[in-house]
C-alpha positions, 0 to 999 in steps of 0.5 A: 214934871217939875224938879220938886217932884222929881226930888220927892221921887228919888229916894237914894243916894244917888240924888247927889250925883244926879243934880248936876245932870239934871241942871245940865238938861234944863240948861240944854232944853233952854238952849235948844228949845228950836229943837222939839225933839231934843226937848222931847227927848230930855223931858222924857228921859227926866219923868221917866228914870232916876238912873244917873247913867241913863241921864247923862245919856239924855244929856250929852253931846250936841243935838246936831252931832247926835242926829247926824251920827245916826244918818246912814250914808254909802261908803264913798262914790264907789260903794257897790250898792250904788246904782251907778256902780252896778256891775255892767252884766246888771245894767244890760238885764236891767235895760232890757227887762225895763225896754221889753216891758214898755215895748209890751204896754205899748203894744197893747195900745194899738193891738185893739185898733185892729178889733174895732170893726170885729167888736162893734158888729158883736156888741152891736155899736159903731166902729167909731164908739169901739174906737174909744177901746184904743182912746181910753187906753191912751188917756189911761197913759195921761193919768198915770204918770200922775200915779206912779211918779209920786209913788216911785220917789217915795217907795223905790222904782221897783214895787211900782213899776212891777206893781202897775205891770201885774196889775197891767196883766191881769186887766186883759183877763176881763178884757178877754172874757168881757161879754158887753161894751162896758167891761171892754173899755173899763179894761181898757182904760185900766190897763192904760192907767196900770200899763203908764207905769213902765213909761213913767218910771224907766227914765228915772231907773236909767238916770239913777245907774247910768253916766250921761252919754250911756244914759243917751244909748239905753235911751235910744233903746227905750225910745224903740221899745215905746214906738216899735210896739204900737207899730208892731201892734197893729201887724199881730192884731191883724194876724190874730182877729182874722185867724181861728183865734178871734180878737179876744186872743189879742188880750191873751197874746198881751197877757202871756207875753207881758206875764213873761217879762214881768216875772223875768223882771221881777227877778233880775230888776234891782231898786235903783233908787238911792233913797230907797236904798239907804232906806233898807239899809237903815231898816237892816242896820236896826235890826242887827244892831237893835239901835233904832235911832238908824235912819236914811235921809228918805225917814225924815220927809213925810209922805203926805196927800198935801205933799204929793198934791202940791209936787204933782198935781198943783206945781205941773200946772204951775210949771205949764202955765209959766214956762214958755220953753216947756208950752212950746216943746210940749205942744210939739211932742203932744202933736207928734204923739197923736200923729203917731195914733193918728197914722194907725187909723189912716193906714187901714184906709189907705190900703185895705179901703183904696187900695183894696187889700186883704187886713193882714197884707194892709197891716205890712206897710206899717214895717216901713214906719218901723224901718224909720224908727228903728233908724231914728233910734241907732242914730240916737245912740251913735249921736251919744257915743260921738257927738255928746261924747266930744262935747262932754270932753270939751267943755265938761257939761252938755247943754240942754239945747245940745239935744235940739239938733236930732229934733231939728232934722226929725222936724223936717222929716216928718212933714216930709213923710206925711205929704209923701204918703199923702200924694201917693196914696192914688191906687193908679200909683205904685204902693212903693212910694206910700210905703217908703214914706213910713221910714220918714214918718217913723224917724221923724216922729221919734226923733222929735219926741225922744230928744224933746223929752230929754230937753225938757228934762235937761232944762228944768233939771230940780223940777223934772218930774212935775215938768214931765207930768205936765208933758205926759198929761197934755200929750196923753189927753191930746192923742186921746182927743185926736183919735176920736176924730181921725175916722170922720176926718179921713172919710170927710177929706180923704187920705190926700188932704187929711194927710196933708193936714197933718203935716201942715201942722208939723211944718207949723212946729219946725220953727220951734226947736231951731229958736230954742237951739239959738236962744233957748239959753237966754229964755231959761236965764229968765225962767222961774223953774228952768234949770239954774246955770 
C-alpha cells in the first residue's frame, strides 16, 4: 500500500505524529531489504494499523538484535536442564534402560537361527529359504539407521527410539500367530527395520550427557548389550523350540521381555538432545508469556525431504566413496559382523552335526564366545578410566588413532580363535579346545568392531552420522549376504576349511588398523570430510 492511501486512511490527528514513523519504516525496509522478513514485518505493521504505538513497535531496534533477543538459550554450562549435567542416579537408568533395550533387538536376530529347521518342515521350504528369517532381519538393521538417524536430530532421541521399539514389539505378534512363509519374514524383516532404532540412537544419547572417558565406559556397556544378545539368542531359542512351548514362544519370549524395557524406558528415559530441548522450552515460554516470537535454534532449520536426502542418503555415499580411511575401517568392521552371523550357523554344525550333540547341550559353546566378549568389554571401560583418561590429562585432547590399539589386539585375536576352532573341530579331539576358542572369537571380534566405530566417529566428527550410515548400511547388507551362503559353505568345505576361510580373511584385515595408528593423522590432514585438526 503506498503512502497515499495510507494518508487517505488516517482520518485523525494523530497523522502528524505518525509521519515521522512512517518515513522511519521506509528508511528501514530500504536499508534491510536482505532481511525479508524484517520487510515483511514492517509493510504488515503499515497496511494494517494506524496506531502510532503499534508503528514505533514495527520500527524500532535493530532486526539482528530483535531476533536474537527472542533466541532461547541454557542458562550457562551448568544449567541443569543440560544433558551433561543430569544428576549421576539419571545417567545410570538412562545407560541401562538404553544397553537392555538393544540387548533385546539384538537377541531377537539370532533367536530365529535356532527355528530354521522347525519351520521349514511346517511351511513346507528348505532350511536354507527359512535362513532368509535371520537375513532379512539383519538387512532390516541396514536400512534403519537410514530412518531413525534423520528423525532423532529433528524430533529428539527419545519418541524415535521409543517409537521404533513398540513398533519392534508389536511386529512379534504376527510373527507369533503367522500361518505362511510370507507373514514370516514380512516380520521379520520389520522387526529389523523397527528394532535399528536403539542401535542407531543409543550412541548419539550417550555423547549427548556424557564426558569423553565416561563416554568410552557406557560404550562398553553398549557393546555388550549388542553382541551378548545374538550369542545369548541362539542358547534360549534352543531351550524354548525344543521344549512344550515350540518356536512360535520365540516371538512371545522377545515380545514380553522387550515390552518390559521399553515401557520401564519410556518412564525413566529423558530427551538428551539439546535442541530438542531448547526446543520445548521455547514452546513452554510462548505459551506462558503468550509471546510468540520465543524460539530454539532447532525453529530456524526447516525439516525437509531434500534436506534429509542430501545428509543421509546422498552424502554417505559421497562420504564413502571419497574416503579411504572410512573404505577401509568399514570393510573391517562389515567382516567381522558377518562373521559374528556367520559363526551361529557354524556352531550347530560343529557340535550337533560332528559331534553329534543334543540342540540344547550344542547351543552351550556359544558361552565361550560370550566369555570373550564380556572380557572384551571390561577391558574396554578400564582402557577409558586409565589409559585415555592419562592422555586426556597429558595433552588435553584424544586423538582418534588413540582408539586403534584395542583394535589392534582384537585383529590379532580373532584369526587366532577362527583357526583354533577350525583345527579342533575333529570329534576324535577333545570338545574343550573348540569351546575355549570362543573367548578368542568373542574378544576379537567385539574389539574390532567397537573401537572401529568410535574411530570413524573420532575422525569424521562434523559429519558423523552421514559417516556412520554408510558404515551401518555396508555392514548390515554385508552380514545379510554372507548368512545366505554360510550353510552351502560349510557343507562344501567342512568346518575345518570353511573356518579357516574366515580367518584368513580376518588375517587380510590386520594390517589396517596398525597403518591407521601410524599414519592415519597425515591421510585425515588430506581428507575432504575427515574431522578438521
Amino acid at each position: 500500500m503506498s503512502l497515499h492511501q495510507f494518508e487517505q486512511g488516517a482520518r485523525d490527528t494523530t497523522w502528524h505524529s505518525v509521519a515521522p514513523t512512517i518515513h522511519s519504516i521506509d528508511t528501514c525496509n530500504d536499508s534491510v531489504k536482505d532481511e525479508g522478513k524484517v520487510t515483511q514485518c514492517c509493510s504488515r505493521c503499515a497496511r494494517s494499523y494506524s496506531s502510532s504505538e503499534t508503528l514505533l513497535q514495527c520500527a524500532a531496534p535493530s532486526p539482528t538484535k530483535e531476533v536474537q533477543s527472542w533466541l532461547v538459550d541454557f542458562d550457562g554450562p551448568d544449567d541443569p536442564l543440560k544433558p551433561i549435567n543430569f544428576r549421576q542416579r539419571d545417567k545410570f537408568l538412562i545407560i541401562g534402560l538404553t544397553a537392555a533395550c538393544t540387548f533385546c533387538v539384538s537377541f531377537a536376530s539370532s533367536i530365529f537361527s535356532t527355528c530354521t529347521k522347525v519351520t521349514a518342515e511346517e511351511f513346507g521350504v528348505s532350511e536354507e529359504v527359512m535362513i532368509l528369517g535371520v537375513s532379512l532381519y539383519v538387512l532390516g538393521f541396514a536400512f534403519g539407521p537410514m530412518l531413525w538417524g534423520p528423525l532423532s536430530e529433528r524430533f529428539g532421541r527419545f519418541y524415535p527410539i521409543f517409537t521404533g521399539l513398540t513398533l519392534f514389539v508389536i511386529c512379534q505378534i504376527p510373527l507369533a500367530l503367522a500361518q505362511n512363509l510370507q507373514t514370516v519374514l514380512v516380520s521379520r524383516f520389520l522387526a529389523g527395520l523397527f528394532g535399528a532404532a536403539p542401535l542407531g540412537v543409543t550412541s548419539a544419547i550417550y555423547v549427548d550427557m556424557l564426558h569423553i572417558v565416561d563416554r568410552g565406559v557406557a560404550m562398553s556397556v553398549f557393546a555388550a548389550a549388542v553382541f551378548l544378545g545374538p550369542v545369548l539368542g541362539p542358547i534360549m531359542g534352543s531351550l524354548i523350540v525344543h521344549s512344550h512351548l515350540g518356536w512360535r514362544w520365540t516371538a512371545w519370549v522377545t515380545m514380553i521381555i522387550s515390552g518390559v524395557f521399553t515401557l520401564l524406558g519410556m518412564f525413566f528415559v529423558k530427551e538428551t538432545s539439546e535442541p530438542i530441548i531448547l526446543q520445548k522450552m521455547a514452546t513452554k515460554k510462548r505459551l506462558e508469556t503468550k509471546e510468540w516470537a520465543w524460539h530454539a535454534k532447532l525453529d530456524e532449520s526447516p525439516f525437509t525431504f531434500k534436506a534429509v536426502a542430501q545428509r543421509y542418503l546422498l552424502k554417505p555415499v559421497r562420504i564413502i566413496l571419497r574416503e579411504p580411511i572410512l573404505v577401509a575401517v568399514t570393510a573391517y568392521i562389515s567382516l567381522v559382523y558377518s562373521i559374528l552371523y556367520a559363526i551361529f550357523f557354524a556352531y550347530p554344525v560343529a557340535f550337533r552335526m560332528i559331534r553329534g550333540w543334543e540342540p540344547v547341550m550344542a547351543s552351550l559353546p556359544f558361552l565361550g564366545i560370550m566369555v570373550g566378549i564380556i572380557i572384551a568389554c571390561i577391558s574396554m571401560g578400564v582402557d577409558a578410566r586409565t589409559r585415555y583418561a592419562r592422555i586426556l590429562k597429558k595433552n588435553g585432547k584424544i586423538s582418534p588413532e588413540d582408539r586403534l590399539l584395542p583394535m589392534i589386539v582384537g585383529g590379532f585375536s580373532l584369526p587366532i580363535g577362527l583357526f583354533w576352532f577350525a583345527w579342533t573341530s575333529h570329534p576324535n579331539i577333545t570338545f574343550w579346545p573348540q569351546v575355549i576358542s570362543g573367548v578368542f572369537i568373542g574378544a576379537g571380534i567385539t574389539s574390532v568392531f567397537f573401537n572401529g566405530v568410535i574411530y570413524i566417529a573420532d575422525v569424521y566428527l562434523s559429519n558423523v552420522a552421514s559417516a556412520i550410515a554408510a558404515n551401518g548400511f555396508v555392514r548390515g547388507v554385508s552380514a545379510a549376504s554372507v548368512l545366505l551362503f554360510t550353510p552351502y559353505m560349510y557343507r562344501a568345505l567342512g568346518v575345518a576349511w570353511a573356518t579357516s576361510l574366515l580367518g584368513f580373511f580376518s588375517m587380510a584385515m590386520v594390517p589396517i588398523p596398525i597403518i591407521f595408528y601410524y599414519y592415519g593423522r597425515r591421510l585425515r590432514e588430506k581428507g575432504t570430510f575427515s574431522f578438521a585438526l
